[in-house]
N, C-alpha and C positions, 0 to 999 in steps of 0.2 A: 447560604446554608447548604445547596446541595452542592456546591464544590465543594467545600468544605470536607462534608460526607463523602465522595468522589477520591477526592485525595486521600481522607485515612484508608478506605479501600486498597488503595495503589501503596499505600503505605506498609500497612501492615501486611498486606501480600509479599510485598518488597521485603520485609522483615523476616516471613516464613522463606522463602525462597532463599535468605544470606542463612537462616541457620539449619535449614537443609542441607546449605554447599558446607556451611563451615563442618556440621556431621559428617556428611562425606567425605570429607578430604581429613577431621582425625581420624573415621576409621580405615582408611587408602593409606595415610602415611605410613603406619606402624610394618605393613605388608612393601610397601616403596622400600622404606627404609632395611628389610629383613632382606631384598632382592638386591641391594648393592652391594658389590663386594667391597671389602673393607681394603682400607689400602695400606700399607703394612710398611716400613722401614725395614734396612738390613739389621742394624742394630736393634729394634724391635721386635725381628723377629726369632734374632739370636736371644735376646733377654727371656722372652716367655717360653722358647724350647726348651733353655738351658736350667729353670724352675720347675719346669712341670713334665718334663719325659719321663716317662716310665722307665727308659733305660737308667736314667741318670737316678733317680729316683732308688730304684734297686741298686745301685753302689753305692747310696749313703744308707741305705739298710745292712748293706754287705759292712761297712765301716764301722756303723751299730755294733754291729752281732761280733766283729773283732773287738771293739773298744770290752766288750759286757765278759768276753772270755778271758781277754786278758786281766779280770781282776779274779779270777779263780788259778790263774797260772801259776805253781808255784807253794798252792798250799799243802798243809801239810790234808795227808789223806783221813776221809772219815774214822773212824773209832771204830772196832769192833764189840760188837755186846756177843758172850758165849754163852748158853746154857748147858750143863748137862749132868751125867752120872758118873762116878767112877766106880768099877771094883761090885757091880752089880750080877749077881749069882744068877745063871739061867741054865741050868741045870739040876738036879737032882730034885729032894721032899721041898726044900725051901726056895726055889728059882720065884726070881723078882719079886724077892722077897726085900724090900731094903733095911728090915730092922734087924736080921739075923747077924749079918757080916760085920764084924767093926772096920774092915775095909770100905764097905761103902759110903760114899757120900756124895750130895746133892752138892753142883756147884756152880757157880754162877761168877763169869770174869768179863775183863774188860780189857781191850787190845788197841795200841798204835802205833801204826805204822808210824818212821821217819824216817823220810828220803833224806840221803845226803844233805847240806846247803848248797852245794855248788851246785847240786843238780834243780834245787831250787831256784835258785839264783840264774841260771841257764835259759829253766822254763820262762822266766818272766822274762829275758833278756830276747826270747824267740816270740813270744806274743807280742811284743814291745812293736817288733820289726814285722811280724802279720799286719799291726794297725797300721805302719808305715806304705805297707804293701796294698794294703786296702785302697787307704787314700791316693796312692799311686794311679793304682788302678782307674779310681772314681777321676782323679785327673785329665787320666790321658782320654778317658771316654766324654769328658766333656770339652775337652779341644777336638775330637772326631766328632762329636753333635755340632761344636760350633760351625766344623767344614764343612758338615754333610747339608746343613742350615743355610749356610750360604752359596754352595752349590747350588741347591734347590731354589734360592731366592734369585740366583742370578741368571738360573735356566728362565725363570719364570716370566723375568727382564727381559732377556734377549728374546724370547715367542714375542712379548708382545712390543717390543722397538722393533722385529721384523713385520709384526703386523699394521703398526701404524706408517711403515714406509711404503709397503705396498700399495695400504688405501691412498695415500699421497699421490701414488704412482698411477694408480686408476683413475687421478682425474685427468690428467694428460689423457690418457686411453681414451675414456668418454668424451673429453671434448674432439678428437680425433676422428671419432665413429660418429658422430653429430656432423661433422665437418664433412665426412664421406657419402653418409648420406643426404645430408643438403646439395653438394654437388653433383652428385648422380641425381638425383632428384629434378633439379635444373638442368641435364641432358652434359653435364659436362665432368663426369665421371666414369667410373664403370662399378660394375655390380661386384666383380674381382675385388677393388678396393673397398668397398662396402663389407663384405665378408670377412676381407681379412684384418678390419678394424673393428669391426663387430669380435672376431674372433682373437685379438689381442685383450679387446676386455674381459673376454673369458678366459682367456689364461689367466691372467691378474685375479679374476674372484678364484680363479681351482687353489692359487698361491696362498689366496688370504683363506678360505677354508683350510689349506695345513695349517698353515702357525697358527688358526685358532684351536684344531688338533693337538695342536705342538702345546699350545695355553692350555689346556686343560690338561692335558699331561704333567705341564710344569704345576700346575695348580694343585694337581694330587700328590707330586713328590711334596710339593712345600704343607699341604694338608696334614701328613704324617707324622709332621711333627709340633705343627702348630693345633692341630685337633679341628679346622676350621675349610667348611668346604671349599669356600669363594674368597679367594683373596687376590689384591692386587696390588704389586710395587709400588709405592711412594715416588714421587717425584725428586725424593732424594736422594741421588744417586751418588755412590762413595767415586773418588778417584783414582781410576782403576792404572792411573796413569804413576801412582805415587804409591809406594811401600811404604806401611808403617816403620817396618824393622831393615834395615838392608843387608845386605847378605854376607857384610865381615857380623855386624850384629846377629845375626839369626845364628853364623856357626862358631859366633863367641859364647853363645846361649842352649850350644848345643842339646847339654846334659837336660835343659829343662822340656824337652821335645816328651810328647807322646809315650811313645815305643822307649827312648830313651831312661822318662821318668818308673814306668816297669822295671826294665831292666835293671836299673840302681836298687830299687827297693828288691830284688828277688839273690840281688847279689850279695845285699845284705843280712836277707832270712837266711841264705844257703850259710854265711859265715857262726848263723846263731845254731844254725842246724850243726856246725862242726862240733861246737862249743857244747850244746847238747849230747851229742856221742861222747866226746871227750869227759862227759863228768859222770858219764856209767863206769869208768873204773872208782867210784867215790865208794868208798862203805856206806851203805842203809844201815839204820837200827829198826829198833820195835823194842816195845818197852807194854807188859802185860800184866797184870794183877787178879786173881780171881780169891771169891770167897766158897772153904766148902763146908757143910753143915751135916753130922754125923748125928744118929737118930742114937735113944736109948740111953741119952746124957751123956753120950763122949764128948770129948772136947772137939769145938770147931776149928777149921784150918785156915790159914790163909797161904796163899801162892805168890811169890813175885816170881818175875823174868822178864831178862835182856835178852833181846837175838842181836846180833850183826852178820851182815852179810858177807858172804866170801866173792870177789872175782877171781876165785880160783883159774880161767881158765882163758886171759884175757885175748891170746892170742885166734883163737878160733871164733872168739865171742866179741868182747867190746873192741878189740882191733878192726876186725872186719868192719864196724857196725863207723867206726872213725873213718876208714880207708875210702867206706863209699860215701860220706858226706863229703870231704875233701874233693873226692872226684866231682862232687856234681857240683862245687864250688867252685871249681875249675874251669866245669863245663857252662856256668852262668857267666867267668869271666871272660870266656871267648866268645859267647854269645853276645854279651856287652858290647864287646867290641867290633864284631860283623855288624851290628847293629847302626853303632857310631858312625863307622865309614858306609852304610848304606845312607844313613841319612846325611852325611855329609856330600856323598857325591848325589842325591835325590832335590838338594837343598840347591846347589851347585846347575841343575838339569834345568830345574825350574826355575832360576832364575834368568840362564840362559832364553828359555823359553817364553819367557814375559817379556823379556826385553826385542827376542825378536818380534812378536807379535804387536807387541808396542810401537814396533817402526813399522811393520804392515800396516796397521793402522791408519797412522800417520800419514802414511802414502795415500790409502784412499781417502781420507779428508782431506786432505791438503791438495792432491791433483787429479787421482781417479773420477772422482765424483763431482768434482767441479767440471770437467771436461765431460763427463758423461752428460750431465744437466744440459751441460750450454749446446751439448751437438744435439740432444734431443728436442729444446726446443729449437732450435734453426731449423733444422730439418721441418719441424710442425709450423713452422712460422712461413718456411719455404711450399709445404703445402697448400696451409690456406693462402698464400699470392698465387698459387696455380703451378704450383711444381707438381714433385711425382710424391707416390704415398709411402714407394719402397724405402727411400731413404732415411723414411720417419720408422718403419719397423722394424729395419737395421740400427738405430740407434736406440729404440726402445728396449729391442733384444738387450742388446749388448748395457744400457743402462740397468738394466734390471740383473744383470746377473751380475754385474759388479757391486750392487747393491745388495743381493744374495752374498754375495761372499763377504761384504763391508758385515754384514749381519753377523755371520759365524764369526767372523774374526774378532769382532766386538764379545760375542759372547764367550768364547775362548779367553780371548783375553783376562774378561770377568773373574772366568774359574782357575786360570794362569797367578791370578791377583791373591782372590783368595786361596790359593794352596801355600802361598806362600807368609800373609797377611795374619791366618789362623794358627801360624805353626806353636808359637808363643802363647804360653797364660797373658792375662792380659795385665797385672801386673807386672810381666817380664817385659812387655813390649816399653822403647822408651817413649 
């Protein structure tokens, strides 16, 4: 019986103790959990920019507020209501008197304007090409989100692939300055060498403190557009080796470019803007009715009238007003076209430019850094059998700064990839 007793003791203690840890650790998790950064794809994190930027956002408000105007484009204008007096005496014994005069009378009319049709017709045909121009617009600014996106995602990459190389590269260091001071320890080194493997490892921490500098930099470009302070790359990394589109594709796809996609829609308005000046030489009418009421029991009146307009004077007036849409229609197709050959020779630059970086590349994987590794460890391998320790710092050196460069060039590359990878809507790409 008192084991018994003994053991629910140890029992139920055992019991308080598992559901104190298990409360600890749900209220630990939720604060764990809010402390890791989230790890984010490229395509992930193009998808949630490219829905919730505020830039992008405010161009489909801009597309709104076209689409809403163009259904007023073209109407005919509001109605006038007139009120007033005619033939009212202000002068003499009976001034503003209105029962004396039989000329006067209370009157009350109504007026509309009508523009031309062709100038109607015009307006609508110009609002038509605003909403084209709109959505142009909203286009090309979310092909420049999508780059500036993964720009920032692939800076982000490259900080932290040069920060996990490093710590790589610190553990050679550390076991090197363990090995330096063991042997100086045992009388068969010197303090020289002790120092200057001690002081190789702190080069390597000064390295990895930048590109964690460099990480948190990249962290806040990608922040800006994702809304999110702490993020980190996915482990799945695109092929920076392989172009979706290639570069007879990309400048067979020209027109659908960015800067491109503007330019077309603005060449468009300009020609609707022609067509707009061209139908002010149309005649307007106006067509008016009013009623007037004559006191004293005379007979009441009624008013009709037609206006039409004259372009009496078209050479000073609507010529001009043609002459300068023309010009600036002129001036949109040369701009078109600077445009074409800037992105065509930009297209041309860049692809140039990925491809050499793509065999830089190449070179340090394939031989740089295979050769750097191998002389580094021999040299440490040559150490601990009782060689010298120079030769281990001259290959560390020189390891690590080809490793610095293998870094940049990887991330170049990256933003090499995507300049060229982003240029395309993404139903354009094949």
């Amino acid at each position: 019986m008192p084991c018994r007793s003994y053991a629910g003791v140890i029992g139920s203690a055992f019991t308080r103790a598992a559901g104190r840890s298990l409360l600890a650790a749900l209220l630990i998790a939720p604060w764990v959990a809010a402390a890791a950064p989230a790890e984010v794809s490229l395509q992930e994190a193009i998808r949630r920019a490219t829905q919730h930027t505020p830039l992008l956002e405010a161009r489909r408000a801009a597309v709104e507020a076209a689409r809403e105007e163009s259904h007023r484009a073209g109407a005919l204008p509001d109605p006038m209501l007139s009120i007033g007096i005619d033939n009212l005496p202000i002068t003499g014994r009976d001034a503003f008197d209105t029962r004396i005069d039989d000329m006067t009378m209370k009157k009350i009319g109504l007026r509309q304007e009508i523009p031309a049709r062709a100038k109607r017709k015009a307006q609508r045909e110009l609002a038509g090409r605003q909403i084209d121009e709109a959505q142009a617009l909203s286009e090309s600014e979310g092909l420049t989100v999508r780059q500036a996106v993964a720009d920032a995602w692939i800076d982000l990459w490259a900080a932290q692939n040069a920060a996990s190389t490093l710590r790589a590269l610190r553990e050679q260091a550390v076991l090197a300055a363990k090995l330096a001071k063991a042997r100086y320890a045992a009388g068969g080194g010197s303090a020289a060498d002790t120092l200057a493997a001690e002081a190789a490892v702190l080069e390597l921490d000064n390295r990895i403190e930048e590109t964690r500098s460099m990480q948190a930099v990249a962290q806040a470009g990608l922040a800006r557009w994702l809304d999110e302070p702490a993020v980190e790359v996915s482990k799945d990394i695109p092929d920076f080796t392989v172009l979706p589109a290639s570069e007879t594709q990309l400048l067979g796809n020209i027109e659908r470019l960015g800067p491109l996609l503007t330019a077309n829609a603005k060449v468009e308005s300009s020609a609707a803007q022609v067509d707009v000046a061209r139908a002010e030489k149309r005649l307007d009418w106006s067509v008016g009715a009013s009623y007037g009421q004559r006191s004293g029991g005379r007979d009441d009146m009624l008013m009709l009238e037609v206006g039409i307009g004259l372009p009496l004077f078209t050479r000073n007036r609507q010529d001009r007003g043609v002459a300068a849409r023309e010009a600036d229609y002129q001036a949109m197709l040369a701009t078109r076209e600077d445009l074409r050959r800037q992105e065509t020779a930009r297209i041309r630059a860049d692809v140039a430019r990925w491809e050499g970086l793509k065999r830089q590349v190449a070179l340090h994987e394939q031989g740089l850094l295979p050769l750097a590794r191998d002389r580094s460890a021999t040299a440490l391998a040559a150490y601990r059998a009782g060689g010298e320790l120079q030769p281990w710092l001259d290959a560390r050196r020189d390891e690590l700064a080809i490793h610095l460069s293998h870094a940049e060039h990887l991330g170049e590359l990256g933003r090499a990839w995507a300049a060229l990878a982003f240029l395309l809507p993404t139903e354009a790409q094949p």
